[in-house]
PDB file of the backbone (N, CA, C, O) and the ligand in Angstrom, with CONECT records:
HET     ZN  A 101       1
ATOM      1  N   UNK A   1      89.361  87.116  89.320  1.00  0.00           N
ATOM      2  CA  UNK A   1      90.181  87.621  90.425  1.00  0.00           C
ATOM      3  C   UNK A   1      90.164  86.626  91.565  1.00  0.00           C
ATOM      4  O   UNK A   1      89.143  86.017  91.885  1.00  0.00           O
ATOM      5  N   UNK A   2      91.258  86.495  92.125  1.00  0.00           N
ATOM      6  CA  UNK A   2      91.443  85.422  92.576  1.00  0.00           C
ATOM      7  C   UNK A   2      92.081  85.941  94.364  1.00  0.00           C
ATOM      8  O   UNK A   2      93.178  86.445  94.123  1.00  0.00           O
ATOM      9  N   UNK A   3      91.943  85.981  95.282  1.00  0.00           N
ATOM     10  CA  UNK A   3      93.015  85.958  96.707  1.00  0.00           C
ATOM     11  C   UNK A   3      93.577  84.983  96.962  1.00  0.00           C
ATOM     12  O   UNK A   3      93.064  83.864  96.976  1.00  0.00           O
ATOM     13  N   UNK A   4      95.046  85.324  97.275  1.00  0.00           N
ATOM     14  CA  UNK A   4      95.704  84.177  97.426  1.00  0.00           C
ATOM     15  C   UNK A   4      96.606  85.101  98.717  1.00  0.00           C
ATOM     16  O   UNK A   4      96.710  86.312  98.907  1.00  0.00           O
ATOM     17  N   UNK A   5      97.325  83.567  99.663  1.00  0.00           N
ATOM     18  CA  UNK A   5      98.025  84.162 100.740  1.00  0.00           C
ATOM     19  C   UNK A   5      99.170  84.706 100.018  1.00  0.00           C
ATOM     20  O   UNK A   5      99.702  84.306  98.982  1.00  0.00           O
ATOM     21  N   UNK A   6      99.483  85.838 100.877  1.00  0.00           N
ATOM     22  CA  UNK A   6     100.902  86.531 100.151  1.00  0.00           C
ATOM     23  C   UNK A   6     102.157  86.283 100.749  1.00  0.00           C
ATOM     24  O   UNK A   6     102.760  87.154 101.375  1.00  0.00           O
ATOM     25  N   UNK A   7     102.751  84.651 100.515  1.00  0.00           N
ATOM     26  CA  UNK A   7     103.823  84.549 101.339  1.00  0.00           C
ATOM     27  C   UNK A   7     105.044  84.474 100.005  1.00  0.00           C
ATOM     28  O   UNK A   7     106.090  83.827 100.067  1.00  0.00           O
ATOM     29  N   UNK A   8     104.759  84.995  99.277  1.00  0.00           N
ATOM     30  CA  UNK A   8     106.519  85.013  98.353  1.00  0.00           C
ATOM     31  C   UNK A   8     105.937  85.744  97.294  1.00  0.00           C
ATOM     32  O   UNK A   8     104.721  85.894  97.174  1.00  0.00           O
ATOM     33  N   UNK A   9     107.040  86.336  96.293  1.00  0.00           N
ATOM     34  CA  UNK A   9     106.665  87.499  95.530  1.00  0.00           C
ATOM     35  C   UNK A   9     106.005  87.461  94.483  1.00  0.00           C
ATOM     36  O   UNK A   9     106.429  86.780  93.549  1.00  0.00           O
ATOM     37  N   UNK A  10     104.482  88.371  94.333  1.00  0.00           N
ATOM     38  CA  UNK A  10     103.942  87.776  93.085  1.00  0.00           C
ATOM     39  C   UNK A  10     104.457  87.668  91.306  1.00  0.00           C
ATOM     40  O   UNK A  10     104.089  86.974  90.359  1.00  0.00           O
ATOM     41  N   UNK A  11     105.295  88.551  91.459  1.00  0.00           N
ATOM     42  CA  UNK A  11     106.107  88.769  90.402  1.00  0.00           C
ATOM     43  C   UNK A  11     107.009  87.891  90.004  1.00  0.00           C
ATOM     44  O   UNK A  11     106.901  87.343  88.907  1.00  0.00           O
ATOM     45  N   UNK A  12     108.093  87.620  90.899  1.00  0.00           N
ATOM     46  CA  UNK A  12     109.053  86.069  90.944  1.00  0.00           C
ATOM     47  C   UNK A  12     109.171  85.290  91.660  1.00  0.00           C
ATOM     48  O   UNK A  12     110.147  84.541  91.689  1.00  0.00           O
ATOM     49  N   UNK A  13     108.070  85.239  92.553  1.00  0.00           N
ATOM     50  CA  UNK A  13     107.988  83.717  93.647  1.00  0.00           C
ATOM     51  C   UNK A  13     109.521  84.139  94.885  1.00  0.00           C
ATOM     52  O   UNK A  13     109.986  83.399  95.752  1.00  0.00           O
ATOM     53  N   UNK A  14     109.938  85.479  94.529  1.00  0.00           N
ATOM     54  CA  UNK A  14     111.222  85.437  95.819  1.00  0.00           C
ATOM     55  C   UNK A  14     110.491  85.965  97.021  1.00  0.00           C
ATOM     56  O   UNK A  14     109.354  86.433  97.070  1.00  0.00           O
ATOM     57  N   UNK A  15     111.424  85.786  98.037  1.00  0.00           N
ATOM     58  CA  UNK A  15     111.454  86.078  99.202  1.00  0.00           C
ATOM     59  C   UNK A  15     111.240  87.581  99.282  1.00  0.00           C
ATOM     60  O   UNK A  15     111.998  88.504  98.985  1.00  0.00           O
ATOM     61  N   UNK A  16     109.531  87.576  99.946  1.00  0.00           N
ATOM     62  CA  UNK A  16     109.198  88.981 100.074  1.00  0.00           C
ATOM     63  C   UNK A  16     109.434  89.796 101.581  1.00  0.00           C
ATOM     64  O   UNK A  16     108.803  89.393 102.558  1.00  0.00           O
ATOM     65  N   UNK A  17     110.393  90.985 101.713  1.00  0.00           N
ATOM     66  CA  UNK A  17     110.536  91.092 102.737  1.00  0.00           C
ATOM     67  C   UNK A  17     109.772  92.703 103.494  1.00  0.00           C
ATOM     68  O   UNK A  17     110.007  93.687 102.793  1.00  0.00           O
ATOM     69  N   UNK A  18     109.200  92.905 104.379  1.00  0.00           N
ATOM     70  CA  UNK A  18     108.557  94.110 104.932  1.00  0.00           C
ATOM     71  C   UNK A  18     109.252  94.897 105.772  1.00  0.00           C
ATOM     72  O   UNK A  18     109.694  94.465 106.836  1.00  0.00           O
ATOM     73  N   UNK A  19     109.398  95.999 105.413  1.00  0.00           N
ATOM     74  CA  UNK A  19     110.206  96.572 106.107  1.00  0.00           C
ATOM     75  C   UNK A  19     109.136  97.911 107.008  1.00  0.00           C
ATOM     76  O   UNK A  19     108.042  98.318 106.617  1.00  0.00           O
ATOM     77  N   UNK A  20     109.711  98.253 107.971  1.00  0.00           N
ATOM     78  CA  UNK A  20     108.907  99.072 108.763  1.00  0.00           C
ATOM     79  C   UNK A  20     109.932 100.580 109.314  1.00  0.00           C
ATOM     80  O   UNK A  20     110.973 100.438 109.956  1.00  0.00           O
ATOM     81  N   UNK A  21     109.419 101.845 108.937  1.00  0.00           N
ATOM     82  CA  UNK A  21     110.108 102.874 108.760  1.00  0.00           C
ATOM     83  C   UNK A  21     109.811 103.148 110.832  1.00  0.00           C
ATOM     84  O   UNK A  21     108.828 102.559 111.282  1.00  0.00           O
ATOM     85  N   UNK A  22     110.358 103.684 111.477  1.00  0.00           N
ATOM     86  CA  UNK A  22     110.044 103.878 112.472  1.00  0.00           C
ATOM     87  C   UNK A  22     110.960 105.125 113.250  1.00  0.00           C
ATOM     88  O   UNK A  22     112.154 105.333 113.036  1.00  0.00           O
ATOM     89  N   UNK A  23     110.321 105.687 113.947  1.00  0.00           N
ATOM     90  CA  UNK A  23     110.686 106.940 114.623  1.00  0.00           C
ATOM     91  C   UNK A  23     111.157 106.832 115.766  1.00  0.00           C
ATOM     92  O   UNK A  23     110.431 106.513 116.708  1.00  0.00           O
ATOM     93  N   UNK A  24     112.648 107.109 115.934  1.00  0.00           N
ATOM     94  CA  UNK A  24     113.285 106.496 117.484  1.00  0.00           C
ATOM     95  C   UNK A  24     114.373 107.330 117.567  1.00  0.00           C
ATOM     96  O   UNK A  24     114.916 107.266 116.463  1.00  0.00           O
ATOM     97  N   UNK A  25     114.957 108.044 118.246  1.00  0.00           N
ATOM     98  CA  UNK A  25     116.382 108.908 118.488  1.00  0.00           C
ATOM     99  C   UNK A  25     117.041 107.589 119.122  1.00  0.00           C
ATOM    100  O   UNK A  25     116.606 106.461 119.351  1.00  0.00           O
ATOM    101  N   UNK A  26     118.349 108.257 119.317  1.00  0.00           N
ATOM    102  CA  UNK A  26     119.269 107.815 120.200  1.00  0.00           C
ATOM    103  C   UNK A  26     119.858 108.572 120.957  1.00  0.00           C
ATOM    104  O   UNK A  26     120.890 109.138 120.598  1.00  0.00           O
ATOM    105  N   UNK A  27     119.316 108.741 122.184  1.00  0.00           N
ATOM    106  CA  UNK A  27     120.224 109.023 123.348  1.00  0.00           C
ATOM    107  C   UNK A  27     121.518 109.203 123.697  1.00  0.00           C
ATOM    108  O   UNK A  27     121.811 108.098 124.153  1.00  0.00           O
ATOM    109  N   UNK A  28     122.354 109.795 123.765  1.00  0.00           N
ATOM    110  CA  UNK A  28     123.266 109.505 124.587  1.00  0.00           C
ATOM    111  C   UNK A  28     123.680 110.747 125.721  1.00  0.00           C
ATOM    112  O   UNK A  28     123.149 111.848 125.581  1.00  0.00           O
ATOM    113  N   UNK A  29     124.448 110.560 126.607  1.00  0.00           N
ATOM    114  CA  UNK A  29     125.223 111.487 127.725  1.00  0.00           C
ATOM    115  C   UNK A  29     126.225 112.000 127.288  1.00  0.00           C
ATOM    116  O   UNK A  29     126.691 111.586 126.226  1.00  0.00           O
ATOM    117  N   UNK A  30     126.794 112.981 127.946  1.00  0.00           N
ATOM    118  CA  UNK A  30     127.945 113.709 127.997  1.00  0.00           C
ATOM    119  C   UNK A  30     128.885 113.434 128.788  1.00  0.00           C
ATOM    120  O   UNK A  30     128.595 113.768 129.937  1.00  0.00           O
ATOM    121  N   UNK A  31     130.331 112.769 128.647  1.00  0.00           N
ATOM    122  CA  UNK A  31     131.134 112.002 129.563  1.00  0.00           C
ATOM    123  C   UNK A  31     131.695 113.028 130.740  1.00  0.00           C
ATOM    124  O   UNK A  31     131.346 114.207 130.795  1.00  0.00           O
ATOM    125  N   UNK A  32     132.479 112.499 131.537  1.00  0.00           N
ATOM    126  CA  UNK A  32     133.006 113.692 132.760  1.00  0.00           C
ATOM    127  C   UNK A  32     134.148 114.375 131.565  1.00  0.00           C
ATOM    128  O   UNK A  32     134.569 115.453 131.983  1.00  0.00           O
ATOM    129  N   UNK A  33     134.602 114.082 130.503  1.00  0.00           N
ATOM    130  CA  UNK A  33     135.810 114.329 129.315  1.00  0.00           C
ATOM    131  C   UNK A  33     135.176 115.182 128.683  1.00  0.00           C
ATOM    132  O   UNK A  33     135.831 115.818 127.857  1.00  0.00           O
ATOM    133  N   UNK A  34     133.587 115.535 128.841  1.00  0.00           N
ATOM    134  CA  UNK A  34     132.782 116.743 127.681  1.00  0.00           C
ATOM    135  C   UNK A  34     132.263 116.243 126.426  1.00  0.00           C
ATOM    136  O   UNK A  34     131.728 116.923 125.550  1.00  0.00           O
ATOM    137  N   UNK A  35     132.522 114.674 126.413  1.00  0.00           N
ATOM    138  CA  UNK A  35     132.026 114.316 124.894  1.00  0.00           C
ATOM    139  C   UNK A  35     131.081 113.106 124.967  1.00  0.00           C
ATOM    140  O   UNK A  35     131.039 112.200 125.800  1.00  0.00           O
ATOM    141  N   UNK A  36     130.366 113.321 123.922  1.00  0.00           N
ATOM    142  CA  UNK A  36     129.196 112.318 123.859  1.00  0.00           C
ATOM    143  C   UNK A  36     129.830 111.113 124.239  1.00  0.00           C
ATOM    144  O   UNK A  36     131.015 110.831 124.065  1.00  0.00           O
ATOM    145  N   UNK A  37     128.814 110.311 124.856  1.00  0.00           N
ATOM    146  CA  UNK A  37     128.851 108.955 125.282  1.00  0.00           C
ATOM    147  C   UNK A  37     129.001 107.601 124.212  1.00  0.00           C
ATOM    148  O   UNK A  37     127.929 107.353 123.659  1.00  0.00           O
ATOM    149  N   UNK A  38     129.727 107.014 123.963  1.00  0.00           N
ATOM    150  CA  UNK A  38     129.712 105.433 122.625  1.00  0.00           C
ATOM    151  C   UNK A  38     128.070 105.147 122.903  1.00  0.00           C
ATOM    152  O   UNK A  38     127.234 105.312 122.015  1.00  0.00           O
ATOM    153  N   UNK A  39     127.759 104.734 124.150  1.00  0.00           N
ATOM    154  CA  UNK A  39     126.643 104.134 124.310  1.00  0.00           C
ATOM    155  C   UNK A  39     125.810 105.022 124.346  1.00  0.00           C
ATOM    156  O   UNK A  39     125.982 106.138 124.835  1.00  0.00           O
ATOM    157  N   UNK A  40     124.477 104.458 123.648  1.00  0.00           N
ATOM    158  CA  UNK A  40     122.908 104.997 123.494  1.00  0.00           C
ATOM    159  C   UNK A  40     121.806 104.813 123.634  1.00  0.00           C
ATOM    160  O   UNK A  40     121.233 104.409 122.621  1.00  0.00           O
ATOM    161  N   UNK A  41     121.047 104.976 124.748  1.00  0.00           N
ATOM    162  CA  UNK A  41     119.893 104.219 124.472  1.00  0.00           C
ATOM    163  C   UNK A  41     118.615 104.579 123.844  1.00  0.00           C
ATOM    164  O   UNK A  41     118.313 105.714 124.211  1.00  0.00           O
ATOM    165  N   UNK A  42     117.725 104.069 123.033  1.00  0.00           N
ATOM    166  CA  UNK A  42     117.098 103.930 121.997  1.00  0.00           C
ATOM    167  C   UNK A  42     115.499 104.869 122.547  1.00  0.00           C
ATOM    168  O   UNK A  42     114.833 104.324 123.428  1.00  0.00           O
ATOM    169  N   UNK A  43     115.109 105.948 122.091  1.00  0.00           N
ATOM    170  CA  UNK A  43     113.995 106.348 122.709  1.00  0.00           C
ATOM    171  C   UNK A  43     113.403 105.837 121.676  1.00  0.00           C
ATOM    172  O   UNK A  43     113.893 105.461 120.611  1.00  0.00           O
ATOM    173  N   UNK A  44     112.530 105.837 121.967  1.00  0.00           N
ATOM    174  CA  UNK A  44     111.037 105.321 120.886  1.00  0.00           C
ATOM    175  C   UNK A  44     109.484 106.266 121.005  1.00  0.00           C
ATOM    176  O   UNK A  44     108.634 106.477 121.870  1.00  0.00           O
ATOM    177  N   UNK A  45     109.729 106.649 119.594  1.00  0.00           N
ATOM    178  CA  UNK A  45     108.379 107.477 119.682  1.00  0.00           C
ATOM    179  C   UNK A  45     106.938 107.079 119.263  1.00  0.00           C
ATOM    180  O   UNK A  45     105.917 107.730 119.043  1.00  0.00           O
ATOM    181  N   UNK A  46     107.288 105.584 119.234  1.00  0.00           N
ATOM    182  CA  UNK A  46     106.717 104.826 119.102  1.00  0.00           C
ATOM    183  C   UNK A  46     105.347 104.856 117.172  1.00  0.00           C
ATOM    184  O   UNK A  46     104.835 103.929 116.544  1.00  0.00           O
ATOM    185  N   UNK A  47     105.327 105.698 117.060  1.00  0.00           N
ATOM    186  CA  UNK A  47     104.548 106.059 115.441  1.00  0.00           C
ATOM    187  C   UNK A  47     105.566 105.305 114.657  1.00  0.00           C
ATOM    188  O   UNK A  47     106.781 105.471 114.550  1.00  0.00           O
ATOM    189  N   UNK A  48     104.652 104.327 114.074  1.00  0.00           N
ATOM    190  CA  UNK A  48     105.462 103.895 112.839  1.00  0.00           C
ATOM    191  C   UNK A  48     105.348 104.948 111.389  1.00  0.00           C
ATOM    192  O   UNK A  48     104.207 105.156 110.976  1.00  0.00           O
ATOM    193  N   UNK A  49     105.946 105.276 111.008  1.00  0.00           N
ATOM    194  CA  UNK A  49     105.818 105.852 109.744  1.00  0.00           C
ATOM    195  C   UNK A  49     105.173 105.612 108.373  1.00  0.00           C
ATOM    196  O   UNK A  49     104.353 106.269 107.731  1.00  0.00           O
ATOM    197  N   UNK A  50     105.634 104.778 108.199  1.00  0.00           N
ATOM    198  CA  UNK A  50     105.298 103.712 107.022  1.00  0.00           C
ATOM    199  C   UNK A  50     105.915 102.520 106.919  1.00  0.00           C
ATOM    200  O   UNK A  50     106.927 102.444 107.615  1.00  0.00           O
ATOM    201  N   UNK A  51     105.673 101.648 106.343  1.00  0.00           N
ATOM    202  CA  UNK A  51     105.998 100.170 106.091  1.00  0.00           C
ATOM    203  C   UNK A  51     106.160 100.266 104.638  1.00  0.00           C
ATOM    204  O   UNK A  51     106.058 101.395 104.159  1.00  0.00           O
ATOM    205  N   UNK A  52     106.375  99.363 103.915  1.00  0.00           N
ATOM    206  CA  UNK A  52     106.051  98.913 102.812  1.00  0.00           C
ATOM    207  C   UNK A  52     106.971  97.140 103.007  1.00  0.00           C
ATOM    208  O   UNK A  52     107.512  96.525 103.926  1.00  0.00           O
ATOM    209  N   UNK A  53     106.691  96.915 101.508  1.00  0.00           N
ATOM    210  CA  UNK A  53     106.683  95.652 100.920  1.00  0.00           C
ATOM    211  C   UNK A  53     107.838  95.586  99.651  1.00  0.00           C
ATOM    212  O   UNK A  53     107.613  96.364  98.724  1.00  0.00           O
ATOM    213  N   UNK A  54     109.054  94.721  99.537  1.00  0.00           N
ATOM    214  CA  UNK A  54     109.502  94.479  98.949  1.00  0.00           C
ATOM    215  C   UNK A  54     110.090  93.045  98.322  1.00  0.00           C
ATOM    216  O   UNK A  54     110.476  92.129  99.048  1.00  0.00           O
ATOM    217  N   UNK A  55     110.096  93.000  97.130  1.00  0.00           N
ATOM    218  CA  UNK A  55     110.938  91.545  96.827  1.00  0.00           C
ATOM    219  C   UNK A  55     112.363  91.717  96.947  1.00  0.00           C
ATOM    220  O   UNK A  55     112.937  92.725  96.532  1.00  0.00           O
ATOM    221  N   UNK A  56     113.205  90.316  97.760  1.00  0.00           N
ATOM    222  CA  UNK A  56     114.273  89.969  98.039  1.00  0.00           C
ATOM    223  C   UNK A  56     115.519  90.351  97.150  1.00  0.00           C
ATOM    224  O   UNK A  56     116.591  90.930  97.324  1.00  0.00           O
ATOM    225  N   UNK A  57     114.819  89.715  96.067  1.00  0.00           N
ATOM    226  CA  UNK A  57     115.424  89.206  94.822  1.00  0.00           C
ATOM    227  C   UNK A  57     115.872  90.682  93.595  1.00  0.00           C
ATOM    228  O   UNK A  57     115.103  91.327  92.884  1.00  0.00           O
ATOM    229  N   UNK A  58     116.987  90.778  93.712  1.00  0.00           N
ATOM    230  CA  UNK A  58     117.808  92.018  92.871  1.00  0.00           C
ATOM    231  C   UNK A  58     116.843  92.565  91.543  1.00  0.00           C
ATOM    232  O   UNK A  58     116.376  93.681  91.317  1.00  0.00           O
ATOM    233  N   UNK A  59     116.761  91.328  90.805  1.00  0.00           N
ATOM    234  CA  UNK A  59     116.601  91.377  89.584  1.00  0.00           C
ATOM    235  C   UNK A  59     115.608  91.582  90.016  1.00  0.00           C
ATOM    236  O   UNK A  59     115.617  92.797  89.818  1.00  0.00           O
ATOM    237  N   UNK A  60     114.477  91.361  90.582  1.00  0.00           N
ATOM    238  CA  UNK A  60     112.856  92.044  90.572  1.00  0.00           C
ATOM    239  C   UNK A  60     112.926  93.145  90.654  1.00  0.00           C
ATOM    240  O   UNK A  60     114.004  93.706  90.849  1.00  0.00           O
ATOM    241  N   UNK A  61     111.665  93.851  90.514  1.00  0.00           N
ATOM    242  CA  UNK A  61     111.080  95.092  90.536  1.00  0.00           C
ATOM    243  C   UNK A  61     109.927  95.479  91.376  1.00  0.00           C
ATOM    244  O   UNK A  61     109.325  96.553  91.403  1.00  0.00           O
ATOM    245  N   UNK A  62     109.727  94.360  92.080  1.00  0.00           N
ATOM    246  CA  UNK A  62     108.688  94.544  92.854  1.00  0.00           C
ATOM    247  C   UNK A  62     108.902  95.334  94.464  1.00  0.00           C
ATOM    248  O   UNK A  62     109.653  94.935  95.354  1.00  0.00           O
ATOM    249  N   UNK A  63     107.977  96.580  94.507  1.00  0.00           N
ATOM    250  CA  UNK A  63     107.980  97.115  95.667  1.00  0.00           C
ATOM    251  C   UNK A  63     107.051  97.883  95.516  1.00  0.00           C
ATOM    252  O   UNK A  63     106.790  98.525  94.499  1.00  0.00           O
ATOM    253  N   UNK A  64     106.405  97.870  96.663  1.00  0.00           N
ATOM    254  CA  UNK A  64     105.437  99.028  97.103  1.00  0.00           C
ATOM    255  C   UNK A  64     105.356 100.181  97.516  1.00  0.00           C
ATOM    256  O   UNK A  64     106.463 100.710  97.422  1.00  0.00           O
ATOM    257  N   UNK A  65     104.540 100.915  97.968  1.00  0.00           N
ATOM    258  CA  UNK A  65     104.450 102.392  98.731  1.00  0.00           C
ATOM    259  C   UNK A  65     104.082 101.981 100.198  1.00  0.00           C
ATOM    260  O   UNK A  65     103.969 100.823 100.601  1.00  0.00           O
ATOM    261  N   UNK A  66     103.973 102.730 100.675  1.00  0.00           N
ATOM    262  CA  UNK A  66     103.000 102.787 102.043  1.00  0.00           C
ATOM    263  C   UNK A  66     101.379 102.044 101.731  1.00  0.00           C
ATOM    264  O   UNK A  66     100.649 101.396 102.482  1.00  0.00           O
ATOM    265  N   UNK A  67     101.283 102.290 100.891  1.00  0.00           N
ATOM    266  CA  UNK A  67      99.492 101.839 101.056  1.00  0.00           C
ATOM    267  C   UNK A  67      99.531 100.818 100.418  1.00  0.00           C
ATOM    268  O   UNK A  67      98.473 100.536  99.857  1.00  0.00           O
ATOM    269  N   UNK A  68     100.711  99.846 100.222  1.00  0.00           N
ATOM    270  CA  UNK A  68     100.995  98.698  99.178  1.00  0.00           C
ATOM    271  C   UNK A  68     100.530  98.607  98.127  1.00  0.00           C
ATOM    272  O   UNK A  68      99.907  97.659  97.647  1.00  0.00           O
ATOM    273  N   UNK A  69     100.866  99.852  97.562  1.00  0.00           N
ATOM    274  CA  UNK A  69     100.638  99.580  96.122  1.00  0.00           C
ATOM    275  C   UNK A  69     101.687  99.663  95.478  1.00  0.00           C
ATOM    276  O   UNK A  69     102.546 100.492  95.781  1.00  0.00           O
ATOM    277  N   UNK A  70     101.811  98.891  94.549  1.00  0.00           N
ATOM    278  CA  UNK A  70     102.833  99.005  93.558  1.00  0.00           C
ATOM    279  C   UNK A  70     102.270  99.521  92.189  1.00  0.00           C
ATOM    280  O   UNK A  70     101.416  99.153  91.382  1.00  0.00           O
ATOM    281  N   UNK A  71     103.271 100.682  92.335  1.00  0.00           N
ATOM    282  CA  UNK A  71     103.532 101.530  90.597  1.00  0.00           C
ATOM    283  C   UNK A  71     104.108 101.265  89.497  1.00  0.00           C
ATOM    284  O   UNK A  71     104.110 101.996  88.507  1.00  0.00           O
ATOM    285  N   UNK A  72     104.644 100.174  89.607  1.00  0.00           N
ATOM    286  CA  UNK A  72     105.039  99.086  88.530  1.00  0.00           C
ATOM    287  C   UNK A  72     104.075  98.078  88.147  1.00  0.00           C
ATOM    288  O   UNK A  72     103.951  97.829  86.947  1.00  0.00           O
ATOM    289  N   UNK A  73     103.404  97.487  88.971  1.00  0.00           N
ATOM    290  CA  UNK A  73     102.378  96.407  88.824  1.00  0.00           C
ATOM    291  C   UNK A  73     101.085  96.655  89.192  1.00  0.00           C
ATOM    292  O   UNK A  73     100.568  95.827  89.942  1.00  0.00           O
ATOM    293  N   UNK A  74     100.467  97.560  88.859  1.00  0.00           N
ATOM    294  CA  UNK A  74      99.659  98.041  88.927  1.00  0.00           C
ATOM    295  C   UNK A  74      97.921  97.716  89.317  1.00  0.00           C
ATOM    296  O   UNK A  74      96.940  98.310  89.764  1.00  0.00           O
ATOM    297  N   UNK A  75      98.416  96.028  88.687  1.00  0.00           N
ATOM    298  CA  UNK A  75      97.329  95.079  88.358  1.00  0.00           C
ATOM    299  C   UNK A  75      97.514  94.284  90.083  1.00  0.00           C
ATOM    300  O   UNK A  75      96.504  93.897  90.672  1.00  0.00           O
ATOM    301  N   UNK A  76      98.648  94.166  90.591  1.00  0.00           N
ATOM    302  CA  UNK A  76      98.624  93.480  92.185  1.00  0.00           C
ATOM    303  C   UNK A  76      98.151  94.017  93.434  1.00  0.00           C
ATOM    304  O   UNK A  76      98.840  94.660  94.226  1.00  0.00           O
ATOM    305  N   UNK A  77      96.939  93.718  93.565  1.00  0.00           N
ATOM    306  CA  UNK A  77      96.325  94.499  94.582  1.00  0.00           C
ATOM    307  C   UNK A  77      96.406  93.757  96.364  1.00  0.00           C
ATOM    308  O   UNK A  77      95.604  92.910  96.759  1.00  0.00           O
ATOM    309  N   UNK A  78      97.388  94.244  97.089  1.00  0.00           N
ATOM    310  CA  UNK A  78      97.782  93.684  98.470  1.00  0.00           C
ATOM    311  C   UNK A  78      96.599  94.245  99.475  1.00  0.00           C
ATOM    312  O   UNK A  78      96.072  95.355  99.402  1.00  0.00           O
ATOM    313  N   UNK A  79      96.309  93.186 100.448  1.00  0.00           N
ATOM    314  CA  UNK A  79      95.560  93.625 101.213  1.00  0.00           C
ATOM    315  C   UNK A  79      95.829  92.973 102.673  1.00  0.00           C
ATOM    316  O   UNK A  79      96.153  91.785 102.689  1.00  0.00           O
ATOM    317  N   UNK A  80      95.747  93.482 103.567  1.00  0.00           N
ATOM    318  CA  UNK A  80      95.836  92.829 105.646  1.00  0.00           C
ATOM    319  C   UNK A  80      94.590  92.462 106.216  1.00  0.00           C
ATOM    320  O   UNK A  80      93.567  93.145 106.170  1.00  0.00           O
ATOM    321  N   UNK A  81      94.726  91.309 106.777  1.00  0.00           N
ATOM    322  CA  UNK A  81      93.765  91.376 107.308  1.00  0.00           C
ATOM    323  C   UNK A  81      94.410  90.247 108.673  1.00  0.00           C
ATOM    324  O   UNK A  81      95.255  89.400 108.382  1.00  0.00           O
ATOM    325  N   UNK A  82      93.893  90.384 110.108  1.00  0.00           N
ATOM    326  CA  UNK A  82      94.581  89.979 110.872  1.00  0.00           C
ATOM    327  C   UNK A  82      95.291  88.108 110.548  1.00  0.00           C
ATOM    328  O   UNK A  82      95.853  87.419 111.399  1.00  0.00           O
ATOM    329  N   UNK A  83      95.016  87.719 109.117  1.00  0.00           N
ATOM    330  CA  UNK A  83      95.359  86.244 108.782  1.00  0.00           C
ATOM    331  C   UNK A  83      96.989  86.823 108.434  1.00  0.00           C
ATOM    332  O   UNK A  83      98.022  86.344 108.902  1.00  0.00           O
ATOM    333  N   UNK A  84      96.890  87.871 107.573  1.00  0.00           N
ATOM    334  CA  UNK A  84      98.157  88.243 107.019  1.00  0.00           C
ATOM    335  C   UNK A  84      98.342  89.057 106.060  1.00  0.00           C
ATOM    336  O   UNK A  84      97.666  90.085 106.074  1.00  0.00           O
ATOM    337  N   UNK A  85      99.232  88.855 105.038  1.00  0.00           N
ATOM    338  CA  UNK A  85      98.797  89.796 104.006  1.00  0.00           C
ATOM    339  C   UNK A  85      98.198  88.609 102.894  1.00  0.00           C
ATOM    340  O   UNK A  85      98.476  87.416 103.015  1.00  0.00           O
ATOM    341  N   UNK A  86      97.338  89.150 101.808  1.00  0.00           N
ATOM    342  CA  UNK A  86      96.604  88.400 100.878  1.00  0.00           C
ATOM    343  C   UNK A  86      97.244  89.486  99.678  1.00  0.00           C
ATOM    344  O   UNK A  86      97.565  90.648  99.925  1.00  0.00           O
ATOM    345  N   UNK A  87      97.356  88.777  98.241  1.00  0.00           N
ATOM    346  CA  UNK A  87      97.256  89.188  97.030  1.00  0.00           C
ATOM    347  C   UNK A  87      96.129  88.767  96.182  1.00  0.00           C
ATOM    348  O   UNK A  87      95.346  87.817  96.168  1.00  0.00           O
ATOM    349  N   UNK A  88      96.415  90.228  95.210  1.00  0.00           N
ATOM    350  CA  UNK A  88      94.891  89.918  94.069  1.00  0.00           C
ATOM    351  C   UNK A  88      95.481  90.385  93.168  1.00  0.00           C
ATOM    352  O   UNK A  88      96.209  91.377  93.165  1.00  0.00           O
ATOM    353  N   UNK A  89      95.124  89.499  92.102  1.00  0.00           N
ATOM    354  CA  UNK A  89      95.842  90.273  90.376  1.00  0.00           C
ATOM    355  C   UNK A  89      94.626  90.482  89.784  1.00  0.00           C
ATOM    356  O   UNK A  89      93.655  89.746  89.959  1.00  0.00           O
ATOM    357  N   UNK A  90      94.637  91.242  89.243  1.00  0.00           N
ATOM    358  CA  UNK A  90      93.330  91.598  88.183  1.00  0.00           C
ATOM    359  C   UNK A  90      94.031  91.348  86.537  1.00  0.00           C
ATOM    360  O   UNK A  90      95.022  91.787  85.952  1.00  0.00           O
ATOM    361  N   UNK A  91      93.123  90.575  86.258  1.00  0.00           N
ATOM    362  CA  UNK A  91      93.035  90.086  85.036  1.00  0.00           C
ATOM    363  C   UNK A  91      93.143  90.941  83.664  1.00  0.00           C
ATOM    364  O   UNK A  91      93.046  90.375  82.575  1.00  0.00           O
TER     365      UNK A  91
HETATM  366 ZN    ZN A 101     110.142  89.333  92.990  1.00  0.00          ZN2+
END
């Protein structure tokens, strides 16, 4: 078992991208006309929800849960640590 930095996908070397689920309304007013406003501004409730981890690349299959694990690859074990994210394959 090996750690390695996790900067591209262990599965096909693509572009791994993180996405972050987050909790925010949008605002808006009621015009002097009685109807909601075009413009909104963004409250933030600041709790992220969950994150996860995905590959770029169509044809992969690689993606995670919240706790970065992947249920497809079962054997790729992701981990944080303030360097970044690290991967581990088990043999
Ligand atoms: Zn991939």
């Amino acid at each position: 078992m090996r750690k390695k930095k996790m900067n591209k996908c262990p599965v096909c070397g693509g572009q791994l991208m993180f996405e972050e689920c987050c909790q925010y309304s949008l605002v808006h007013f009621i015009t002097a006309h009685g109807k909601m406003s075009k413009k909104a501004k963004r409250r933030d409730y600041g709790g992220i929800e969950g994150s996860f981890i995905y590959c770029s690349n169509e044809k992969c299959d690689f993606v995670t849960d919240t706790d970065y694990k992947s249920e497809k690859h079962p054997d790729i074990q992701i981990f944080e640590d303030e360097q970044g994210f690290w991967v581990e394959r088990r043999e």
